[in-house]
N, C-alpha and C positions, 0 to 999 in steps of 0.2 A: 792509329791502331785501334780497332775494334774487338773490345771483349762483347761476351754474350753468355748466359747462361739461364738453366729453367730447370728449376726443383719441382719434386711433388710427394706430397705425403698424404698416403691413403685416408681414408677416413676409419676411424675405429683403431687405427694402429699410428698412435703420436707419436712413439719412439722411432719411427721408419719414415726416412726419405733416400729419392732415390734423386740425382741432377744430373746433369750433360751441362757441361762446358765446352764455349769454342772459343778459342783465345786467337788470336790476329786474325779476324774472320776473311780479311780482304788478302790476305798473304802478303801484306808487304815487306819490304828488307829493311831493317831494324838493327841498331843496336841498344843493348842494355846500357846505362848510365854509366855501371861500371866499366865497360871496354870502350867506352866511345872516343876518349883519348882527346878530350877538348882539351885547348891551349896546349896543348904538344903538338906538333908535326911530325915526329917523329914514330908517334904510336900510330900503329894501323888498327882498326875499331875490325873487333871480331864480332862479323853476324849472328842474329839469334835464332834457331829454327823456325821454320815457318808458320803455318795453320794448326795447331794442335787440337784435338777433340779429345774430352775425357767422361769417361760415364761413371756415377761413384754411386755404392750404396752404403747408407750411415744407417745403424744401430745401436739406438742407445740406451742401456742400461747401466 
C-alpha cells in the first residue's frame, strides 16, 4: 500500500498550511491488523475502504 502526501505553506503566513493526502494510492484490497484474523481460520478479515483523498487546512494560533 502506497501513502502519499504534499503540504504547503505560503510565504509570509507560517501559521498556515494547507495538504492533500492520498492514502492506498493503488486501490488495493487490504486489511487492517486488527481484522485480519491471523492464526484463527475462523475469523473472516474485513476489508478496508479503498483510495481515499483528503484536503486539510491547519491554522495555528
Amino acid at each position: 500500500m502506497v501513502n502519499l502526501y504534499a503540504a504547503y505553506a505560503p510565504r509570509g503566513l507560517d501559521n498556515f498550511e494547507i495538504r492533500l493526502d492520498v492514502r492506498n494510492l493503488f486501490d488495493e484490497t487490504y486489511a487492517s491488523r486488527s481484522s485480519d484474523g491471523i492464526d484463527s481460520t475462523r475469523v473472516i478479515a474485513l476489508n478496508e475502504p479503498g483510495r481515499t483523498i483528503g484536503l486539510t487546512a491547519r491554522l495555528r494560533f
